[in-house]
N, C-alpha and C positions, 0 to 999 in steps of 0.2 A: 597331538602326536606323542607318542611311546618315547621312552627314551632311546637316543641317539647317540652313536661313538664315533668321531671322524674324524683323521690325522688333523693333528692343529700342528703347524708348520711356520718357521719366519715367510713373511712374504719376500718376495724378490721383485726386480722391476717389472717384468714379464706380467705380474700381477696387477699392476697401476691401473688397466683400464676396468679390470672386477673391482676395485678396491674404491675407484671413484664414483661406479655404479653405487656402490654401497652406502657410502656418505651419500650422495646424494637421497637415499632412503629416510638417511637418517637426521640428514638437514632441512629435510621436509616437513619433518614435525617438531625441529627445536624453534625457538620464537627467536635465539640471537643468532642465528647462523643462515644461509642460506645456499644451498646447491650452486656449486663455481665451479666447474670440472677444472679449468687452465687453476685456478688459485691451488685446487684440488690434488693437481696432477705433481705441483710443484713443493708442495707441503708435502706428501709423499715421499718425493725424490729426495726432500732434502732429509728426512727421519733414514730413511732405508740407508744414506751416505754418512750417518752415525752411528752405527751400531754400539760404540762404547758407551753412547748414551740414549740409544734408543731400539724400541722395537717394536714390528708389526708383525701378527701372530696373524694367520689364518684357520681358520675351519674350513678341511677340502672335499667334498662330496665325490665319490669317481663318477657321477654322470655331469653333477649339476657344475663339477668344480669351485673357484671361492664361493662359500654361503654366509661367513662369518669373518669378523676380524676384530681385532681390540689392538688398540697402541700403545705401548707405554716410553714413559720418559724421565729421566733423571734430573733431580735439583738437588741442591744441597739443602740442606732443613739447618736453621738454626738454634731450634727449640729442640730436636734430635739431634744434634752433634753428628747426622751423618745424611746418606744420600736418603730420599725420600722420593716415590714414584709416582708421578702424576699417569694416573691413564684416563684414557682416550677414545671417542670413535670403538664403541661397545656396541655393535649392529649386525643382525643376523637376517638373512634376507626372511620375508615374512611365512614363508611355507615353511622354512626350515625352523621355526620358532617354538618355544614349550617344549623340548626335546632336551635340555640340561648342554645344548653346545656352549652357551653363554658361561656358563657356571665352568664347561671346562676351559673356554678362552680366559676367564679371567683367572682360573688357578693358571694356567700357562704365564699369563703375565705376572703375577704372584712369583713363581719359579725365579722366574728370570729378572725381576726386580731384586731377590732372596739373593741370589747368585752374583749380584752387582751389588752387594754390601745394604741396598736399601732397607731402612727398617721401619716405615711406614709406607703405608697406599691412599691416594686419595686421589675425589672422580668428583666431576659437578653432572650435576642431573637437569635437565628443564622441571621446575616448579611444577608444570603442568601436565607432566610425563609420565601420570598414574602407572603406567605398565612398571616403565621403567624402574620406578621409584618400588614400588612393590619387591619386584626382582631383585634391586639390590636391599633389601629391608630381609629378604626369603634368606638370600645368602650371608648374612650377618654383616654388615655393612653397618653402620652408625654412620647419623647425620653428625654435622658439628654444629655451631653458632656463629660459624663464619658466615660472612655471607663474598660472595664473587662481585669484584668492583670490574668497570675496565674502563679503558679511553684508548679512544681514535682506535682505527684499523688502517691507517695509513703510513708509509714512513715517514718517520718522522718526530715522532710522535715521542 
């Protein structure tokens, strides 16, 4: 597909039932995640009821509506001395892909990290995510030598 230019916009609640399709796309081919719409809907809710420290960006086609979206989220870094942006949920439905919406969702989130003081970005990939990994490799992206630990998905924990 040619390149593509389509309003990237915060999402809104209105949006939650495109936005869980979407993850569900893209939790279909990570290895630690798995499609939850209810887990889905509620992680959503609770990003969209922080804005001072979060955001979901869409790409909006006028026939197709959401095609894209990326999340980003505020931490404090202590190695930066300031806020630092984790993003998120980088998925573009699959027709709509090759077209550079990805590269404008993540300067959107770029923006708006910049805009909240953040002064670094950082994303985890699936290992096995050759697209993925590529994409972010195309757009100058660096891996680090960290690697991502985690425990339990329960509360509690």
């Amino acid at each position: 597909m040619s390149s593509l230019s389509l309003p990237i916009t915060p999402a809104t609640l209105a949006d939650v039932p495109a936005l869980i399709e979407l993850l569900g796309i893209l939790f279909a081919i990570e290895q630690d995640f798995h499609p939850d719409a209810e887990k889905q809907r509620r992680g959503l809710e609770m990003l969209l009821a922080r804005p001072e420290h979060a955001c979901i960006l869409t790409a909006r086609h006028p026939a197709a509506g959401v095609v894209g979206m990326v999340s980003a989220q505020l931490v404090i870094s202590t190695a930066g001395g300031a806020p630092s942006a984790w993003i998120e949920d980088v998925v573009i439905r699959p027709e709509f892909r090759a077209c550079g919406l990805g590269g404008q969702l993540l300067k959107a989130a770029r923006d708006w990290a910049i805009t909240q003081g953040a002064t670094r970005l950082q994303l985890l990939a699936d290992a096995d995510n050759t697209p993925a990994l590529e994409f972010y490799k195309h757009l100058d992206w660096q891996p680090t030598r960290l690697f991502a630990w985690r425990q339990g998905s329960k509360p509690g924990i």
